[in-house]
MDTraj code that builds the backbone (N, CA, C; nanometers):
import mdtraj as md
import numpy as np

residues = "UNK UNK UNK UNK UNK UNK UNK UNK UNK UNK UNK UNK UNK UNK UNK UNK UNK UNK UNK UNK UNK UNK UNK UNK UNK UNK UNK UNK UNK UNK UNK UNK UNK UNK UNK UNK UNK UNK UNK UNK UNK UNK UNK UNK UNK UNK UNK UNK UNK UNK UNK UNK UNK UNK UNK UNK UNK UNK UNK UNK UNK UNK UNK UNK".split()
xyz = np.array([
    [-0.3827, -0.4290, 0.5135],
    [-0.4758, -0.4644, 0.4088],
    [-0.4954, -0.6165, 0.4145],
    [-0.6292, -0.6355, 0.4259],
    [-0.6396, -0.8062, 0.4440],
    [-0.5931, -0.8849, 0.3250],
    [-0.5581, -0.9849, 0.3002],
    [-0.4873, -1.0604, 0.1729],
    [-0.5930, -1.0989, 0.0961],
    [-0.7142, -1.1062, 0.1083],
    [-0.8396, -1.1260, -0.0242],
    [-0.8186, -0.9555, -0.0999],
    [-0.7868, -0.8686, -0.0269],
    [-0.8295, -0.7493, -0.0689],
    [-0.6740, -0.7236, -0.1800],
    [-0.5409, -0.8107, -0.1163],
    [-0.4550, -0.7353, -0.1821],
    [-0.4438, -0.8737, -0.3361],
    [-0.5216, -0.9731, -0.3198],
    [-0.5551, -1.0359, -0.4442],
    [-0.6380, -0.9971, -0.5261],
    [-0.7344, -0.9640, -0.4830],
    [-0.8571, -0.8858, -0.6061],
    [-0.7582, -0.7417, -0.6251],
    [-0.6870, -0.6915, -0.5802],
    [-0.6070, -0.5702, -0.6534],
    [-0.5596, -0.6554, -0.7664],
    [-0.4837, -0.7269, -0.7260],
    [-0.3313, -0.7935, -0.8021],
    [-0.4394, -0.8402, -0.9816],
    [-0.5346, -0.8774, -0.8806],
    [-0.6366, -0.9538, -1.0204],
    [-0.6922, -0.9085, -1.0933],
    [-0.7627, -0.7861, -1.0528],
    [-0.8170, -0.6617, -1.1198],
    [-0.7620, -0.5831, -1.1856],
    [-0.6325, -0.5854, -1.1871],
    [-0.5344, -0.5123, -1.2082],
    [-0.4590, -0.5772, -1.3474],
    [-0.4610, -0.7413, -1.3636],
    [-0.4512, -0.8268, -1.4331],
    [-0.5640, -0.8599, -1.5140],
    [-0.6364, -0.8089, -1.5021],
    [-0.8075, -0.8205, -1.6139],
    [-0.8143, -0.6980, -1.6696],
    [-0.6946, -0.5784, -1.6171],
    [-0.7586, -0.4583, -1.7228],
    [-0.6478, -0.4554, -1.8373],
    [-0.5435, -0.4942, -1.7668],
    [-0.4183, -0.5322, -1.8257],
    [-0.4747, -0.6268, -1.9758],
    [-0.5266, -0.7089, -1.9820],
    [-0.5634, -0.8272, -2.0408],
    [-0.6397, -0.7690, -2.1065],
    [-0.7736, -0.6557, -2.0603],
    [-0.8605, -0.6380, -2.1919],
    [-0.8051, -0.5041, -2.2387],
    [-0.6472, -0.4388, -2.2066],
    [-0.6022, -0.3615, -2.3438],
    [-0.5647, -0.4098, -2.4104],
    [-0.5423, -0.4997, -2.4282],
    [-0.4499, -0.5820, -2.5046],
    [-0.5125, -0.6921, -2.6362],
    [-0.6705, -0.7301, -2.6127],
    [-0.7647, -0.7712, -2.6927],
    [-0.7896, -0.6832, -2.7811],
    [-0.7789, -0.7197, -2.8959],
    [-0.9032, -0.6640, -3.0029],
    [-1.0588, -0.6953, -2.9854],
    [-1.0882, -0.7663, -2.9363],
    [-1.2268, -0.8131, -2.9481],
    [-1.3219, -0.7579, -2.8441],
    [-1.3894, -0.6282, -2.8692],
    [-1.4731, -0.5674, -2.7644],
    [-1.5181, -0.6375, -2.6560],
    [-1.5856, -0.7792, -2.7517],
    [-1.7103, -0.7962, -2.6027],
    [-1.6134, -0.9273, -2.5312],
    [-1.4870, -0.9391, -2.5821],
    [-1.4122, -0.9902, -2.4458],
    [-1.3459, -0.9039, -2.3573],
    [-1.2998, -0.7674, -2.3956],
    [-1.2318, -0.6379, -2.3189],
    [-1.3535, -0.6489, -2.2443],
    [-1.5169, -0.6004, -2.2745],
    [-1.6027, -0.5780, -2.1888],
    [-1.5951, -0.6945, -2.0877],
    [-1.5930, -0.8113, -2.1049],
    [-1.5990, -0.9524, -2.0411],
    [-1.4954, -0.8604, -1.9068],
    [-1.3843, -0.8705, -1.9311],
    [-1.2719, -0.9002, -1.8576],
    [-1.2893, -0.7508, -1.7728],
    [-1.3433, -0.6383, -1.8029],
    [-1.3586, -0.4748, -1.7235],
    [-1.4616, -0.5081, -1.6494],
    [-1.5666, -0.5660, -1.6877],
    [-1.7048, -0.6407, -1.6176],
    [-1.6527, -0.7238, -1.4897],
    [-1.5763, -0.8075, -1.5193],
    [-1.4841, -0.8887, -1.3999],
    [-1.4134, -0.8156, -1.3116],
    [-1.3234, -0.7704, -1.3708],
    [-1.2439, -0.6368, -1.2908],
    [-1.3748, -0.5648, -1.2096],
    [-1.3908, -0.4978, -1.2432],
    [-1.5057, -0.3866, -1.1331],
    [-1.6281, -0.5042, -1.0841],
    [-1.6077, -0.6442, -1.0778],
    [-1.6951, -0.7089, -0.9723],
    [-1.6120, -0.7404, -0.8901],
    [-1.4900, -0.8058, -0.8569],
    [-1.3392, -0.7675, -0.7924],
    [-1.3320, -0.6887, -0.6989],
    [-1.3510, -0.5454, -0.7735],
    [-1.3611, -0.4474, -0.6870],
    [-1.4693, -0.3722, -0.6060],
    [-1.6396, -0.4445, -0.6636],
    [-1.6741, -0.4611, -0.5682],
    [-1.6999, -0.5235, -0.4477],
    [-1.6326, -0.6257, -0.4772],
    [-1.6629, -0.7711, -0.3816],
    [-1.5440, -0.7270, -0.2393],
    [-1.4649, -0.6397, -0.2984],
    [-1.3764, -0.5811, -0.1421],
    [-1.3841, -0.5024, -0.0755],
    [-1.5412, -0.3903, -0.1534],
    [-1.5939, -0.2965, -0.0545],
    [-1.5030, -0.1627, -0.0943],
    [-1.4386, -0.1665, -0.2059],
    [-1.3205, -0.0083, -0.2060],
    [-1.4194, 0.0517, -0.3292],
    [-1.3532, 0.1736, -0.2934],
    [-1.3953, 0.2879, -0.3842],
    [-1.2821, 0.2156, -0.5024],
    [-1.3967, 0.2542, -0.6198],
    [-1.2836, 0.2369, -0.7358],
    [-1.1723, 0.3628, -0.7889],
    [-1.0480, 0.3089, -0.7967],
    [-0.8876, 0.4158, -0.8144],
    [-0.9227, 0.4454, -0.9130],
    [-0.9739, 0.4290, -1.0469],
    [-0.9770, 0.4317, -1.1506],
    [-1.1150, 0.4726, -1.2794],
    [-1.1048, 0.5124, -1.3092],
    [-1.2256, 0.5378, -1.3956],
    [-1.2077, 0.4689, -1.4901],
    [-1.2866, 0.3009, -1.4717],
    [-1.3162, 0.1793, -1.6117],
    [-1.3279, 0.2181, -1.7191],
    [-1.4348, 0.3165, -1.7593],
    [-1.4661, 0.3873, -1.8813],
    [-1.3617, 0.4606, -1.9643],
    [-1.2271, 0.5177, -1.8761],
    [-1.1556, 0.5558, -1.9600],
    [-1.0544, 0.4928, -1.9588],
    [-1.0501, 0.3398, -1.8986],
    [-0.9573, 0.2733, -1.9504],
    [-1.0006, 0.2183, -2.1057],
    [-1.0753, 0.2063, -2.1648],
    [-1.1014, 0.1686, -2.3024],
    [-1.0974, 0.2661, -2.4001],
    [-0.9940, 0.2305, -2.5048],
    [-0.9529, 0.3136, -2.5642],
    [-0.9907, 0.3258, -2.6973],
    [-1.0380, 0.4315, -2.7618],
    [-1.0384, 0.4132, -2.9149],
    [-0.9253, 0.2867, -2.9596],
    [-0.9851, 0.2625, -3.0835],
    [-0.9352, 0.1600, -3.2015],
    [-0.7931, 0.2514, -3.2921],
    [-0.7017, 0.1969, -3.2204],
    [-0.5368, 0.2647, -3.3212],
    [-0.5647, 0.2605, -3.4477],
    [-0.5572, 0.4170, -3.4873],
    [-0.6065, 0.4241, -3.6240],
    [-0.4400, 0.4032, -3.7342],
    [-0.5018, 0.3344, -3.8517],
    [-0.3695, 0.2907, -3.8876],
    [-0.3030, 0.4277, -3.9186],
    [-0.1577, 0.3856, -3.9151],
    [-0.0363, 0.4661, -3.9713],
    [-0.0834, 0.4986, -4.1419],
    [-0.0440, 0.6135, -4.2004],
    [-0.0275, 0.6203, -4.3018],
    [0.0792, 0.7140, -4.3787],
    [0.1267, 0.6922, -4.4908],
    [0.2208, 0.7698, -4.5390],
    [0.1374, 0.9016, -4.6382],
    [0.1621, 1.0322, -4.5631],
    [0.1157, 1.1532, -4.6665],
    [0.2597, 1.1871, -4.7461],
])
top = md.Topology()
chain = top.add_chain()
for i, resn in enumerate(residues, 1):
    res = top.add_residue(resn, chain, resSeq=i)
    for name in ("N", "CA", "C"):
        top.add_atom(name, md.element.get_by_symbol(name[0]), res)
traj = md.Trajectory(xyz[None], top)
């Protein structure tokens, strides 16, 4: 695997990481937008389906 290809993993991989972890939609979108240009810029099929890395909003805990 050429070493641009095993950095845009490492990085892409580190931008999806980063937008679970935001509350703020249109920076998660920012950072999944980045990620899957990453992965196109190395020519691979994408491992992953982007769309279902974003997850509903954790609905709060409550006591019944």
């Amino acid at each position: 695997m050429p070493r641009y290809t095993s950095f845009a993993r490492e990085a892409a991989a580190t931008l999806l990481r980063m937008a679970k972890t935001t509350k703020d939609p249109q920076v998660a979108s920012g950072l999944i937008q980045r990620a899957a240009d990453l992965k196109d810029r190395t020519g691979e099929s994408p491992s992953v389906d982007i769309e279902a890395i974003v997850e509903e909003p954790a609905k709060p805990l409550t006591k019944n």
